[in-house]
C-alpha positions in Angstrom: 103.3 59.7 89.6 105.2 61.4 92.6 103.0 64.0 94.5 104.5 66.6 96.8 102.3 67.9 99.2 102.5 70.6 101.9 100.4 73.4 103.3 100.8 76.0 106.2 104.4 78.2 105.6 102.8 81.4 106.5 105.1 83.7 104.7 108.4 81.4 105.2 111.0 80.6 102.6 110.7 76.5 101.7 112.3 73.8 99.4 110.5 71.1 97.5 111.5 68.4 96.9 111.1 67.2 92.4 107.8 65.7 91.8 105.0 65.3 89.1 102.2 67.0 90.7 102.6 69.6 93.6 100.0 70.1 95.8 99.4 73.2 98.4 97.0 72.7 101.2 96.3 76.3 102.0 97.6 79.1 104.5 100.5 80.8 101.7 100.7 83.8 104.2 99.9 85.6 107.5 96.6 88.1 106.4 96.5 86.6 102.7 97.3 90.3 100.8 98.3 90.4 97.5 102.0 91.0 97.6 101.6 87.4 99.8 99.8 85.8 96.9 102.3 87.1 94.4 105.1 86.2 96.2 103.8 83.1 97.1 102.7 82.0 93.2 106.0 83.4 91.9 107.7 81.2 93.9 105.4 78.3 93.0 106.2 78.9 89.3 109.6 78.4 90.1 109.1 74.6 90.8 109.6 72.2 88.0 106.6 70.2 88.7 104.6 69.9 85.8 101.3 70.6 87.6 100.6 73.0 90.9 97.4 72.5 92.5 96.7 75.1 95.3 93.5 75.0 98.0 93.1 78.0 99.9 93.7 77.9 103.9 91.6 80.0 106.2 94.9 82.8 105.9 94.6 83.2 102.3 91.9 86.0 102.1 92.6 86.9 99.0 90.8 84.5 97.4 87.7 85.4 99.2 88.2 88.9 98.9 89.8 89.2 95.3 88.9 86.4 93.2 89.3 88.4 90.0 92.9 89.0 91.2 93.2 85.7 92.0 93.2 84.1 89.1 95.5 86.4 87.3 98.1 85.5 90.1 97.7 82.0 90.2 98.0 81.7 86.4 99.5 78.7 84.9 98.5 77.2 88.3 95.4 74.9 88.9 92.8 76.5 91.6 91.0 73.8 93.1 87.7 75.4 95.0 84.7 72.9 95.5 86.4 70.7 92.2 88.0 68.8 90.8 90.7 68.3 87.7 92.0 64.7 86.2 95.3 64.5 85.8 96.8 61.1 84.3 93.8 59.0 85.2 93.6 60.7 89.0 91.0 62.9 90.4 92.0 65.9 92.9 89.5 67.5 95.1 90.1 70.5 96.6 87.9 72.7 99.1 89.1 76.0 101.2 
């Protein structure tokens, strides 16, 4: 299993390199608004990684303020908040 891991780009454009299981380690944008988030998801969905995990940084408001919103963009994408998920045999924690 390859994981690809990053965190912090604040609203920059990024390449990732191909992987099983993508990880992001918080901080998507500057404030954490929703046209962040939806950029930020969209261009998450774009990756051919079979899973997406996301943890929110301190940045990504949204999450705090908007959960309902939330979880509409992040669809199709696993939210990791004080859990957990399996994924072939491995456990991934995540905590904002």
């Amino acid at each position: 299993m390859k994981l690809v891991c990053f965190s912090d780009v604040h609203g920059y454009d990024f390449d990732l390199p191909d992987g099983d299981v993508l990880i992001f380690a918080g901080d998507f944008g500057g404030f954490g608004s929703e046209d962040e988030a939806i950029k930020f998801a969209n261009k998450l969905k774009s990756f051919k990684h079979r899973y997406k995990i996301v943890v929110a940084g301190n940045h990504d408001r949204i999450f705090e303020n908007e959960p309902e919103s939330v979880k509409k963009i992040f669809s199709d994408i696993i939210y990791l908040q004080d859990s957990s998920v399996v994924i072939k045999g491995r456990t991934f924690y995540g905590s904002p």
